[in-house]
C-alpha positions as CSV (number, residue, x, y, z in Angstrom):
1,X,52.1,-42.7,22.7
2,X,51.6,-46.7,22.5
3,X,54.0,-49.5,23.4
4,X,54.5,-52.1,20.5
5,X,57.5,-54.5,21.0
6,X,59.8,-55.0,17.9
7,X,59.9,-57.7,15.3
8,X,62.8,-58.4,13.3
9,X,65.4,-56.2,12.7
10,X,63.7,-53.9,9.8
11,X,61.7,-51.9,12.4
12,X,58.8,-53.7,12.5
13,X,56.6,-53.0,15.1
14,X,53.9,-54.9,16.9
15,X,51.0,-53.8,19.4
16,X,48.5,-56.8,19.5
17,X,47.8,-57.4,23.3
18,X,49.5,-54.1,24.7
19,X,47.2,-51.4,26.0
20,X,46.7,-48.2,24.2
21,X,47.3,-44.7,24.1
22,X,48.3,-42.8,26.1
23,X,51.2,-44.4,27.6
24,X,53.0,-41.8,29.3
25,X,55.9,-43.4,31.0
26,X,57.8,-46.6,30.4
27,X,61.1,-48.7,32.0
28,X,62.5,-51.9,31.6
29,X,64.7,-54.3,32.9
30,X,65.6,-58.2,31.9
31,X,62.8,-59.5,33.7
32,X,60.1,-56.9,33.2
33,X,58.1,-53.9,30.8
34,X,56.3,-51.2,33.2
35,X,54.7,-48.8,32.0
36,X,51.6,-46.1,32.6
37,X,48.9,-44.5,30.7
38,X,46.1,-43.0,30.9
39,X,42.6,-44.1,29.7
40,X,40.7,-43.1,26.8
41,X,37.7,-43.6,24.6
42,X,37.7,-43.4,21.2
43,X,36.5,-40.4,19.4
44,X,37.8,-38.5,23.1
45,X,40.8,-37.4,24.5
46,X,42.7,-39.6,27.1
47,X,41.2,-39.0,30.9
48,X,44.1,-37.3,32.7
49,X,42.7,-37.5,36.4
50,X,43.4,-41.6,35.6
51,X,46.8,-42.8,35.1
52,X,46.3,-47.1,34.8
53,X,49.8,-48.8,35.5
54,X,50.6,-52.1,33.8
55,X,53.7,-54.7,33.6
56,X,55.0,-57.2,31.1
57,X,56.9,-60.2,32.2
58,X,59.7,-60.4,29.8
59,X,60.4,-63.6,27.6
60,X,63.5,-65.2,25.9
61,X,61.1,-65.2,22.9
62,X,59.4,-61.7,23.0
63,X,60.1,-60.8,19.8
64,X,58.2,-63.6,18.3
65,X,55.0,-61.9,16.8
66,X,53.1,-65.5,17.3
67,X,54.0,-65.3,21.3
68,X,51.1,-63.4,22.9
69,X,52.5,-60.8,25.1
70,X,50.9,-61.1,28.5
71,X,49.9,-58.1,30.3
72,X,49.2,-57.5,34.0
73,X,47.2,-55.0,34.9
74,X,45.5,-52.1,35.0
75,X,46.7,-51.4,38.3
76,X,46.0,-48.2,40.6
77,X,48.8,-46.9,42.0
78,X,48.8,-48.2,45.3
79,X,48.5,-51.8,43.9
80,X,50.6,-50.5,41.6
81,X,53.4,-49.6,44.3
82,X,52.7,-53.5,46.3
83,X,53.5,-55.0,43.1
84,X,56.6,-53.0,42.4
85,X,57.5,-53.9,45.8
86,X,56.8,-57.3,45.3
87,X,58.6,-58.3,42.2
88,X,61.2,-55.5,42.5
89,X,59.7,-54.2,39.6
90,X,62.2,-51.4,37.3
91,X,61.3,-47.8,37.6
92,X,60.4,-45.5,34.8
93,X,63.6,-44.3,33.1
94,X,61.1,-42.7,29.9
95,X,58.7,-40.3,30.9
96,X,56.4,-38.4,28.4
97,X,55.9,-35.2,30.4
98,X,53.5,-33.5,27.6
99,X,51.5,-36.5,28.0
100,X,51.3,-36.5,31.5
């Protein structure tokens, strides 16, 4: 699973920036994108004793494929967990539990 944002309404979709695979678990709120995933190399499968956690801060303009999305992380959990605290970041309403 990889996160792309939207672009226009004809279901275009957009990944530059974003990590990738395998995002397991996602939420959102006005102000931010969290999501988590776990690493992987290509030509190998993703390294499930890592989960990585990462947040977007949202933008009136998101959906603009010339914005850059900018992307904070990778976090471990425990940063993970200050920053959440921190920011009030959302919880993650989507989780992926086969990919977990």
């Amino acid at each position: 699973m990889t996160l792309c944002r939207s672009v226009g309404t004809d279901g275009s979709c957009v990944g530059d920036g974003l990590p990738e695979p395998t995002v397991f678990q996602a939420g959102a709120n006005a102000h931010y994108i969290v999501f988590a995933r776990h690493p992987w190399k290509w030509g190998k499968p993703p390294d499930r004793s890592v989960t990585e956690f990462y947040y977007i801060s949202r933008k009136p303009n998101e959906w603009d494929v010339a914005v850059r999305v900018s992307v904070s992380g990778p976090f471990t959990e425990s940063e993970y967990q200050e920053e959440k605290r921190r920011l009030q970041l959302p919880e993650f309403s989507k989780v992926f539990a086969n990919l977990k």
